[in-house]
C-alpha positions in Angstrom: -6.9 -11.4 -18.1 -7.9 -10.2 -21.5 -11.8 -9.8 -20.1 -10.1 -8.3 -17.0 -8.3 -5.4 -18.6 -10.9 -4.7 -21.4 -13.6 -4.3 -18.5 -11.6 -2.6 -16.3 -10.6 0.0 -18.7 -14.0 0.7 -20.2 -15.0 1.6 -16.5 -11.8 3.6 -16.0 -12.0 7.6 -16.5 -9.6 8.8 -19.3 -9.1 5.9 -20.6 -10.8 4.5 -23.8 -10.9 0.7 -25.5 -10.4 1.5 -29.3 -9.6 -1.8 -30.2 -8.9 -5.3 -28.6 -7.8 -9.0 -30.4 -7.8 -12.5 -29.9 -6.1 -15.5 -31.3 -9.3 -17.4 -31.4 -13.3 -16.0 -32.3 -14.8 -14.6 -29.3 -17.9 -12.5 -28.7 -18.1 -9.0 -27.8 -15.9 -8.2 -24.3 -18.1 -5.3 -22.2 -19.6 -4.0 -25.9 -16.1 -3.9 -27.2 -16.1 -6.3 -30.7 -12.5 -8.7 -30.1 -11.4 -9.1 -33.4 -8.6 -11.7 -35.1 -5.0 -11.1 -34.4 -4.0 -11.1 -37.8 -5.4 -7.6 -38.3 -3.4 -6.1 -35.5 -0.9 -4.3 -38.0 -4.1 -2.7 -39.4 -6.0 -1.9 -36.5 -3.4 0.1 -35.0 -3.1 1.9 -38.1 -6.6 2.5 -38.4 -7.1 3.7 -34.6 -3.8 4.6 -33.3 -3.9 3.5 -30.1 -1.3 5.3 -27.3 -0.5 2.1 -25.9 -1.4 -1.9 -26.7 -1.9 -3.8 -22.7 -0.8 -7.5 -23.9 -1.7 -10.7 -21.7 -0.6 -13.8 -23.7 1.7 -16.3 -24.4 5.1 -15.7 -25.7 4.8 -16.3 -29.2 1.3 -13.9 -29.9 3.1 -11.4 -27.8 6.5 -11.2 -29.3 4.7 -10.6 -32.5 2.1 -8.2 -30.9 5.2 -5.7 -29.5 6.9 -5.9 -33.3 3.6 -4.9 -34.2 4.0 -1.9 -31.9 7.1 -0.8 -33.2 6.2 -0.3 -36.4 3.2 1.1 -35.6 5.3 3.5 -33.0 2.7 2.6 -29.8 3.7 1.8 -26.6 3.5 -1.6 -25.3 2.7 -2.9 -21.6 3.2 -6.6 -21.4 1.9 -9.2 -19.0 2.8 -12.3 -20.2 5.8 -14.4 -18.8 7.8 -17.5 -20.0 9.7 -15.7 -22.6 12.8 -17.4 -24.4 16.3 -15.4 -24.7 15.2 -14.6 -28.6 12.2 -13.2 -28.0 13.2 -11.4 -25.3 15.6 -9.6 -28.0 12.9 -9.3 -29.9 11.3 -7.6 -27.3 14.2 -5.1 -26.6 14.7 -4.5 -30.3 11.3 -3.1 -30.5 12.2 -1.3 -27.1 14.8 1.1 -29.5 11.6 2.3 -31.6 9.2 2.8 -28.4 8.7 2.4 -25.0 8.2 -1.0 -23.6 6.8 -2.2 -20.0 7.5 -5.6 -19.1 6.9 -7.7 -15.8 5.7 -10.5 -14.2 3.0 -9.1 -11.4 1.5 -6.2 -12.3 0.2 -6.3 -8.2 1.3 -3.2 -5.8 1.4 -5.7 -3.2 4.3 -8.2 -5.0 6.5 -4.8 -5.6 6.1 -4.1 -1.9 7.0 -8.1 -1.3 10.2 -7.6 -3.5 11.3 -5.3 -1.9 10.6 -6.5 1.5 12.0 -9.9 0.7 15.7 -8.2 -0.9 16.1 -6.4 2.3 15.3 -9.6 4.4 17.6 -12.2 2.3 20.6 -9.8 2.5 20.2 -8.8 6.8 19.7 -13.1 7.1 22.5 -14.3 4.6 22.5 -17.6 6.4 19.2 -18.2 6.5 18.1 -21.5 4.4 15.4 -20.1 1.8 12.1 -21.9 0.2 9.8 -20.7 -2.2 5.7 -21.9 -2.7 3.6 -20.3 -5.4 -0.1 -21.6 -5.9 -2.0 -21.1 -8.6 -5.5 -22.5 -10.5 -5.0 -25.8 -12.1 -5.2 -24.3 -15.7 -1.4 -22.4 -15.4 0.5 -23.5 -18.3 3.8 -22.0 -16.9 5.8 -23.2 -13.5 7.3 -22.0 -11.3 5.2 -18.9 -12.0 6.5 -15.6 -13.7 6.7 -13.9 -10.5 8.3 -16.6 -8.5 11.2 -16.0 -11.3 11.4 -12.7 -10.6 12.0 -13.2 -6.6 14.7 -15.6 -7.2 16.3 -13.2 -9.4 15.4 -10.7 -6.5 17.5 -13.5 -3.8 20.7 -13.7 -6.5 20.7 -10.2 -6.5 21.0 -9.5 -3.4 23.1 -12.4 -2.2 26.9 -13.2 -2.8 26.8 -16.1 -5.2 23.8 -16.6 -7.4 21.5 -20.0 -5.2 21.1 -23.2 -6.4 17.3 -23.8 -7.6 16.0 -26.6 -6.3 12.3 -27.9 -7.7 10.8 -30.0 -5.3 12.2 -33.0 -3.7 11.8 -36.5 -3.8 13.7 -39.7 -2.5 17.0 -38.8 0.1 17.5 -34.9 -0.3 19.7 -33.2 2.1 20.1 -30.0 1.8 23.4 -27.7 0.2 24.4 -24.7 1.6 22.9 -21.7 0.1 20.7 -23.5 -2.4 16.5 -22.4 -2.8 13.9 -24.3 -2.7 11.1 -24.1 -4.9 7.6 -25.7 -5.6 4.9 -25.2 -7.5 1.1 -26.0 -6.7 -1.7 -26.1 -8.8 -4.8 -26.2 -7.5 -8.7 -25.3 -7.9 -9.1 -21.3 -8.7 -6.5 -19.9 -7.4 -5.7 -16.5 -8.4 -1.9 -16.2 -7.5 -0.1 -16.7 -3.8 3.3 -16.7 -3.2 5.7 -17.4 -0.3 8.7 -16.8 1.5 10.1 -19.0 4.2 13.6 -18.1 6.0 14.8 -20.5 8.8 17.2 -20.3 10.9 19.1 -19.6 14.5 16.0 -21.3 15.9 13.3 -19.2 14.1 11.1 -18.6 11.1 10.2 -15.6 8.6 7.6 -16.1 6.3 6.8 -13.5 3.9 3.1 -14.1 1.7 1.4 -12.1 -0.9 -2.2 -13.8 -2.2 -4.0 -12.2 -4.9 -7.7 -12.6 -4.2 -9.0 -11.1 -7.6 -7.6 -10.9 -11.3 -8.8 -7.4 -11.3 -5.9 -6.5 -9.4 -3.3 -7.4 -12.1 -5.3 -5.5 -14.7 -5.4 -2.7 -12.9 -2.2 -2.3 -12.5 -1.5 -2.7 -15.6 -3.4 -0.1 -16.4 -1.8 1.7 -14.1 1.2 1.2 -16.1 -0.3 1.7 -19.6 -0.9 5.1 -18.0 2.6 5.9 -16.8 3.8 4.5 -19.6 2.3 7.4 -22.6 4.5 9.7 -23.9 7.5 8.2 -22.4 10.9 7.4 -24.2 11.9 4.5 -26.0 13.3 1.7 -23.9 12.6 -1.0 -21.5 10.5 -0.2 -18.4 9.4 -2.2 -15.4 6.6 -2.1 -13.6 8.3 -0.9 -10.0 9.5 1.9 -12.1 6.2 3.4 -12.2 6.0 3.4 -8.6 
């Protein structure tokens, strides 16, 4: 994702690379040098960035938005998997400047959200599963986004579901409880799926990411938006 967005936004009108990390020694990312983490504090001194686009892990990128905050740039982050103290960290540095966090940076997954809230509230009896797919290398499951749409089902719905990873050996199933399952597989960019049954039919609702380009763009998109806002906590459907 890190290639993605540096090569996407050196081909991007108005927008410029001034400086991009790693936490190991790569080479040069389309004529951009990707230097060591450890001088991010400087770099951002030294170049002043408007905004730092972050796809990591948790740990890199909790330091990477503290890094931002004392620096006073923006932050648009990517990465998922987040534990309840670095998320504070995250919303602490959200008090000094404007932070955009979320789990699919994809137009096509904010359109699926949406769909899917309306859908889970007009069939409230409707027995729900959940499939995400991704390449065999994804260190995190279920995936960010899948998170997100469950949070999308308890919101909507009058008790917060049961969460039910896969299923092995005698599993009948509870009332209002969600399925979920997680495949790994070959190079799959990203799918997710919806399935409602009931009163004798079926809903499916899918989103499949055929390219990684479309997650850096949109972050993009949302470095963008995100320039010269306030302070605070910002998701991506916010920008849309």
């Amino acid at each position: 994702m890190g290639r993605e967005v540096i090569e996407a936004a050196t081909d991007r009108q108005g927008m410029e690379v001034v400086l991009a990390i790693n936490r190991t020694d790569v080479g040069p990312v389309a004529g951009h040098t990707v230097e060591d983490e450890a001088e991010l504090p400087r770099l951002l001194d030294d170049r002043d960035p408007d905004v730092l686009v972050d796809f990591t892990l948790p740990d890199p990128s909790t330091r990477y938005v503290e890094a931002c905050a004392d620096a006073g740039v923006a932050a648009v982050i990517g990465t998922t998997g987040f534990s309840e103290s670095q998320l504070e960290v995250i919303a602490d540095a959200a008090e000094s400047v404007p932070v955009l966090r979320a789990s699919n940076f994809a137009r096509g997954v904010m359109a699926l959200r949406r769909v899917i809230r309306e859908a889970v509230e007009t069939l409230p009896e409707y027995d729900i599963e959940l499939t995400e797919t991704h390449h065999n290398r994804k260190r995190d499951a279920p995936s960010g986004t899948a998170l997100t749409i469950l949070d999308d089902i308890d919101s909507v719905r009058d008790e917060a579901a049961d969460r039910v990873h896969g299923r092995e050996g005698e599993q009948p199933r509870e009332d209002g409880e969600v399925g979920v399952h997680a495949r790994r597989a070959g190079d799959v960019t990203g799918e997710h799926e919806l399935l409602l049954a009931g009163n004798h039919e079926i809903l499916t609702l899918t989103h499949r990411a055929e390219s990684r380009g479309v997650f850096a763009a949109g972050a993009l998109d949302a470095a963008d938006w995100l320039v010269g806002r306030p302070a605070g906590e910002y998701d991506f459907e916010d920008t849309i």
